[in-house]
N, CA, C and O of each residue as an XYZ file, in Angstrom:
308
protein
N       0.864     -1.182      0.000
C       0.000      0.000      0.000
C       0.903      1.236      0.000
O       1.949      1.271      0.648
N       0.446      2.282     -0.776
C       1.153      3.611     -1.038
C       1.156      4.473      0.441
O       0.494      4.203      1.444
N       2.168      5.654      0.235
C       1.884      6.047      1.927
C       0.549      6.940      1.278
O      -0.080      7.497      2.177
N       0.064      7.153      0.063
C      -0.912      8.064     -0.151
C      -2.175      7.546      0.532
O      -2.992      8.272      1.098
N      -2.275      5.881      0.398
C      -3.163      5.363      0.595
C      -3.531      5.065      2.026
O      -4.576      4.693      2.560
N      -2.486      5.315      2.409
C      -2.261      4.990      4.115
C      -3.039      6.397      5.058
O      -3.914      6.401      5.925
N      -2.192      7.575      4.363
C      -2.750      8.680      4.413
C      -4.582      9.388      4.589
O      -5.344     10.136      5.201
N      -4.430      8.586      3.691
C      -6.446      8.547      3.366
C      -7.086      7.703      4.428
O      -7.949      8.216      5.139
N      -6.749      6.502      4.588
C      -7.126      5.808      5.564
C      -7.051      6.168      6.544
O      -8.065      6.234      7.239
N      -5.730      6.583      7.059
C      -5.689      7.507      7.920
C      -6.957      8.614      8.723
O      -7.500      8.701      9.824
N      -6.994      9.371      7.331
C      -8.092     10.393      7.349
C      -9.273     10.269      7.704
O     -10.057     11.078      8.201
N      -9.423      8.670      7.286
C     -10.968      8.664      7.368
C     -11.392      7.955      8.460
O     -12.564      7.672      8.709
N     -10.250      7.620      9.227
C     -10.390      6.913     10.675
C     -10.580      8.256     11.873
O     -11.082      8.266     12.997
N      -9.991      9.228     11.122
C      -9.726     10.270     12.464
C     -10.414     11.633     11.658
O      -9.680     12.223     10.865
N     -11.810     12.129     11.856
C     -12.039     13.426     11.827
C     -11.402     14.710     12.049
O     -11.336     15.797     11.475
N     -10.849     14.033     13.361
C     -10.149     15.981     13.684
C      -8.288     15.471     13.430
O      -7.397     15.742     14.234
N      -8.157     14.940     12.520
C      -6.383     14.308     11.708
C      -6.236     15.713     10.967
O      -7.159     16.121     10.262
N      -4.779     16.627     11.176
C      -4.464     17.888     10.857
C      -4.483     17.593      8.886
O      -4.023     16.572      8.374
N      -4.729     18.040      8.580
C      -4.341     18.088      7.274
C      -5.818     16.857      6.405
O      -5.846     16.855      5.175
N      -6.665     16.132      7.029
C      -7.702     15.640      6.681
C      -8.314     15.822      5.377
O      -8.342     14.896      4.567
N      -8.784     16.917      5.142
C      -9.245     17.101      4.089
C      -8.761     17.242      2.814
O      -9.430     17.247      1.780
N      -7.293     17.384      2.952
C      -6.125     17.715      1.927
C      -5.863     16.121      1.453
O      -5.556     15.844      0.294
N      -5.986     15.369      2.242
C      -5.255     13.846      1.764
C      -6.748     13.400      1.650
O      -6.868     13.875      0.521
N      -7.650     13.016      1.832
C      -8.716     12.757      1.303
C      -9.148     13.322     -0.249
O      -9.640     12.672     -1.172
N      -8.693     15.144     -0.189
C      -8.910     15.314     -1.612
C      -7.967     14.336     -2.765
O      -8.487     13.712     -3.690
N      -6.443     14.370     -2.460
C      -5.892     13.561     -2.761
C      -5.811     12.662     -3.318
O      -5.102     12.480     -4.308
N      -6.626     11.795     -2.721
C      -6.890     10.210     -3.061
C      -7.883     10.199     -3.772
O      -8.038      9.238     -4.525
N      -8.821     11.235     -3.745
C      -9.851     11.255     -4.706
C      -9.829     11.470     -5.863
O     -10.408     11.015     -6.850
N      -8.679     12.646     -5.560
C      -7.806     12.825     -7.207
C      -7.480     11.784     -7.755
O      -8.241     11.620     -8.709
N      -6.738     10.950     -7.678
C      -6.061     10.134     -7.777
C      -6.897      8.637     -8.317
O      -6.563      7.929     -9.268
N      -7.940      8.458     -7.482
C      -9.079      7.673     -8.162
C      -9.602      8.690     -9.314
O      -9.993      7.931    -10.200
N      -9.752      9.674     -9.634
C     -10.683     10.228    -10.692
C      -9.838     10.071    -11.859
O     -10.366      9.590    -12.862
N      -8.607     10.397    -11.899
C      -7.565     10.238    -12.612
C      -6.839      8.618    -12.922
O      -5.951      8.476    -13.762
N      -7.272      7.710    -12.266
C      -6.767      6.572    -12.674
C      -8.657      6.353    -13.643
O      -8.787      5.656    -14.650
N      -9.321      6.796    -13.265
C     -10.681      6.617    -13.951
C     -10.669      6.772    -15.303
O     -10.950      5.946    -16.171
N     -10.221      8.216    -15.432
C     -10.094      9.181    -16.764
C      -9.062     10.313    -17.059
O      -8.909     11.060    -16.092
N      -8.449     10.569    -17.962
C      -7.579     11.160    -17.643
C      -8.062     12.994    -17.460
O      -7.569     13.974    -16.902
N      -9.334     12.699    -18.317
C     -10.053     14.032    -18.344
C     -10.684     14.336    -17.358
O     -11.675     15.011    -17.640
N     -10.445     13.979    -15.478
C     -11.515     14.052    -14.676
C     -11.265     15.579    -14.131
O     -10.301     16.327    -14.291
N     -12.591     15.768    -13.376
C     -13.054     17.171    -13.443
C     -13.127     17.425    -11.905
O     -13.411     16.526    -11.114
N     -12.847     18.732    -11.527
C     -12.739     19.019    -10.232
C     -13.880     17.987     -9.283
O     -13.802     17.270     -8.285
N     -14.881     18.382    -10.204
C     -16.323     17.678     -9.891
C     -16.038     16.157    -10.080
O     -16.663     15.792     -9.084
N     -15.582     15.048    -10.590
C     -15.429     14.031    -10.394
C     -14.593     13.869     -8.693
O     -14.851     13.044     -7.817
N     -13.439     15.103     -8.677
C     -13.197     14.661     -6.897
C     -13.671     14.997     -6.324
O     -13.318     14.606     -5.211
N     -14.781     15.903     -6.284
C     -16.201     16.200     -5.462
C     -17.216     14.798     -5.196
O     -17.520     14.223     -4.151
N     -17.482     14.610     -6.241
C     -18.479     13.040     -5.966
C     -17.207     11.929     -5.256
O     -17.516     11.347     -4.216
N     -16.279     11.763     -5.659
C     -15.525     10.527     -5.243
C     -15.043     11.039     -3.233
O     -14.496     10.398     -2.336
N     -15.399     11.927     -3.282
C     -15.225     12.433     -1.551
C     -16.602     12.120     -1.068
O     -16.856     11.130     -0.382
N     -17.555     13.079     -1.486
C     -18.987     12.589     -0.966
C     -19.183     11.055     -1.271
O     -19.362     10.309     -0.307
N     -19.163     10.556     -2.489
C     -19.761      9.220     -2.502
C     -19.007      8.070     -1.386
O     -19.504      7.393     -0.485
N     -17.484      8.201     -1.930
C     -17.313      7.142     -1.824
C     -15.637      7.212     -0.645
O     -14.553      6.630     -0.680
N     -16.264      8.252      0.266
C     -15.325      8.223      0.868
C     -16.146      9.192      2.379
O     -15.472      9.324      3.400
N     -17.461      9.729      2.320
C     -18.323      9.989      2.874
C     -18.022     11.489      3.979
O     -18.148     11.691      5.187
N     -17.582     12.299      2.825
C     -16.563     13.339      2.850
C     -16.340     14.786      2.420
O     -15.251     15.272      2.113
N     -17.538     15.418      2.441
C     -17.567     16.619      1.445
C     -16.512     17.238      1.459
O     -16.267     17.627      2.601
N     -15.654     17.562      0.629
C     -14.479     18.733     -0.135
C     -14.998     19.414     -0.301
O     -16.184     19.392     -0.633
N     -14.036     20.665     -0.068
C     -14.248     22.094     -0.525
C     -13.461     22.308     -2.092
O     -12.316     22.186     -2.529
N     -14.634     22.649     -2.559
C     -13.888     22.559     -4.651
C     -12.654     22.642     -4.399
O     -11.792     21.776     -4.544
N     -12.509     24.242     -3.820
C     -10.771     24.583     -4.465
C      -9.625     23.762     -3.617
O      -8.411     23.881     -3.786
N     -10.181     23.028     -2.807
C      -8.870     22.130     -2.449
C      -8.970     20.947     -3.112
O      -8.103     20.088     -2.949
N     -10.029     20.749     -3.937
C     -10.447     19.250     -4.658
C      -9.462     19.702     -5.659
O      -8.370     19.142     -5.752
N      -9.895     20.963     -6.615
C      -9.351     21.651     -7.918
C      -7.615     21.740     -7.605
O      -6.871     21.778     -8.586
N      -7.100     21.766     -6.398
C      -5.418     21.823     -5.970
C      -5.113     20.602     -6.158
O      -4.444     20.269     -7.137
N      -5.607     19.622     -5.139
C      -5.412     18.516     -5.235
C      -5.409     17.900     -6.541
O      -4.307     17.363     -6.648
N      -6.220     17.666     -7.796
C      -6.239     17.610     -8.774
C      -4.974     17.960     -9.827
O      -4.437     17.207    -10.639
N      -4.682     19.411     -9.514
C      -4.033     19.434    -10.428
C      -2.403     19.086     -9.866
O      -1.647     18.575    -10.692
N      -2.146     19.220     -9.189
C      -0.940     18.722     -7.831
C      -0.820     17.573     -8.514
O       0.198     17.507     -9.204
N      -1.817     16.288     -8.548
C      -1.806     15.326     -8.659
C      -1.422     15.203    -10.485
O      -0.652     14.301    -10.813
N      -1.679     15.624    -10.984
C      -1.542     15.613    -12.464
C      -0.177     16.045    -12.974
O       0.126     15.784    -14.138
N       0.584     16.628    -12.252
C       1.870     17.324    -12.151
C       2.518     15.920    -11.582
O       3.198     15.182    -12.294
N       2.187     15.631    -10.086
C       3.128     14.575    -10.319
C       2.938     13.168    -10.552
O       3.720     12.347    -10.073
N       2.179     12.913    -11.094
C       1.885     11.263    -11.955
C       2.786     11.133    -12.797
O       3.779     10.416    -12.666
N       2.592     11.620    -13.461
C       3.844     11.381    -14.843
C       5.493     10.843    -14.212
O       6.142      9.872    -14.600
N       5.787     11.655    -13.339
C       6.322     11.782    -12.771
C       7.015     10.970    -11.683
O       8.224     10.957    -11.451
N       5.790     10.111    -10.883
C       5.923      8.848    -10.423
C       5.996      7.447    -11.170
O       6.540      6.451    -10.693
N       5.383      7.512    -12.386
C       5.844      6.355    -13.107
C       6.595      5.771    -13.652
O       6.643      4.616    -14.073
N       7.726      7.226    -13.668
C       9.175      6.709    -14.400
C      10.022      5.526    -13.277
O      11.096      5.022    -13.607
């Protein structure tokens, strides 16, 4: 398991965990983007509410997102 993934888990065990909402957006990124490569702030909006039971605030979904798109490429080498 990734420490990203650890991170999230993390998050979602502990409500008041400093930085919570930032690594939850994260991982959501990260699922929207292994989804499609075209995913939309709004795809890590639903993947927090749905499936991680979690409302994000857009513009840290929209950071997280693009953060994440910067370094993918990046991790695969």
């Amino acid at each position: 398991m990734t420490n990203l993934w650890r991170t999230v888990l993390s998050a979602l065990r502990d409500p008041d965990a400093p930085g919570r909402e930032q690594a939850l957006a994260r991982g959501a990124a990260s699922l929207a983007l292994k989804r499609t490569s075209e995913a939309t702030t709004d795809d890590v909006l639903e993947i927090g509410l749905y499936e991680f039971g979690v409302p994000i605030e857009p513009q840290i979904a929209a950071a997280a997102l693009a953060a994440h798109r910067v370094t993918e490429p990046e991790q695969e080498r």
